[in-house]
C-alpha positions, -999 to 999 in steps of 0.1 A, spaced: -684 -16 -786 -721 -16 -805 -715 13 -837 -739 39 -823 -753 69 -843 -728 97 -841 -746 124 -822 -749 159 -833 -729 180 -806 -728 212 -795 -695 220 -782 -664 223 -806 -628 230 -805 -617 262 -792 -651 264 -770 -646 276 -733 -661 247 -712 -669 239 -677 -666 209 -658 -697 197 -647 -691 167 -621 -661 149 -608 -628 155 -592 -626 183 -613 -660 200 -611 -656 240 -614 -625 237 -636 -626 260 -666 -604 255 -701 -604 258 -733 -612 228 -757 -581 212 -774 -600 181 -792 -635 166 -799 -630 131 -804 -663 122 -819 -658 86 -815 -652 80 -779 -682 114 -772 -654 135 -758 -632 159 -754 -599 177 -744 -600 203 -725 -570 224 -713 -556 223 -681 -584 197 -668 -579 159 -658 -543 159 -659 -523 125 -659 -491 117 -658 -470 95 -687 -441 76 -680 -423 82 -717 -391 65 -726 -364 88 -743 -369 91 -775 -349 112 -808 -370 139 -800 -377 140 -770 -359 135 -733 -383 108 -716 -391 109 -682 -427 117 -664 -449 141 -689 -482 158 -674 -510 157 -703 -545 161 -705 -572 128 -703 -599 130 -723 -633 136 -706 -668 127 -716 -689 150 -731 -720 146 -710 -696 164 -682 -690 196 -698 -712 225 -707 -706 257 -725 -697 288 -707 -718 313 -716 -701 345 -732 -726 371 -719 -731 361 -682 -698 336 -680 -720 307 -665 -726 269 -679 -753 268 -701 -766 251 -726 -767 254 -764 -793 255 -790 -794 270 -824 -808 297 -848 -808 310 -882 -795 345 -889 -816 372 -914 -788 357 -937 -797 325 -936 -766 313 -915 -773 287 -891 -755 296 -858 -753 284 -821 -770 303 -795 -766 302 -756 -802 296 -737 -793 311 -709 -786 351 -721 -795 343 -759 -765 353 -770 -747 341 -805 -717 319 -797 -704 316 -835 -697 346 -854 
């Protein structure tokens, strides 16, 4: 894999998301991880797989349900006003803080 730019983006950890396309388009959850690298992310509850783990010290073994990460092209912000997917831009408060803003209502995501 080519070293790209790392792109600048717009959803973080903690963000409520939804799914966009696939198997699991509609799905809502909350976002565990951003893994810069690979342009995706965890999100709870969504694109569940199963592990076959051997038994360990610490834990039991056996078939474990965890979340797959998912690209981050397939996600979009829910927006806290209206609670649809939108997307994101920014603006700068009176303060000078620089904070994200949903396009859809307007309304400040970070506070």
């Amino acid at each position: 894999m080519e070293a790209k730019v790392n792109p600048k983006f717009r959803i973080k950890k903690g963000d409520e998301v939804v799914v966009l396309s696939g198997k699991d388009k509609g799905k809502r959850g909350k976002v565990l991880r951003v893994l810069r690298k690979e342009e995706r992310v965890l999100v709870q509850g969504v694109r569940m797989i199963k592990r076959h783990t051997r038994p360990s010290q610490t834990s039991p073994g056996g078939i474990l349900e965890k979340e797959a990460p998912l690209h981050i092209s397939k996600v979009a912000l829910v927006d806290p006003k209206l609670g649809k997917p939108t997307r994101v831009g920014y603006k700068f408060l009176e303060n000078g803080r620089k904070v994200r803003v949903a396009k859809l209502s307007g309304e400040v995501i970070d506070l």
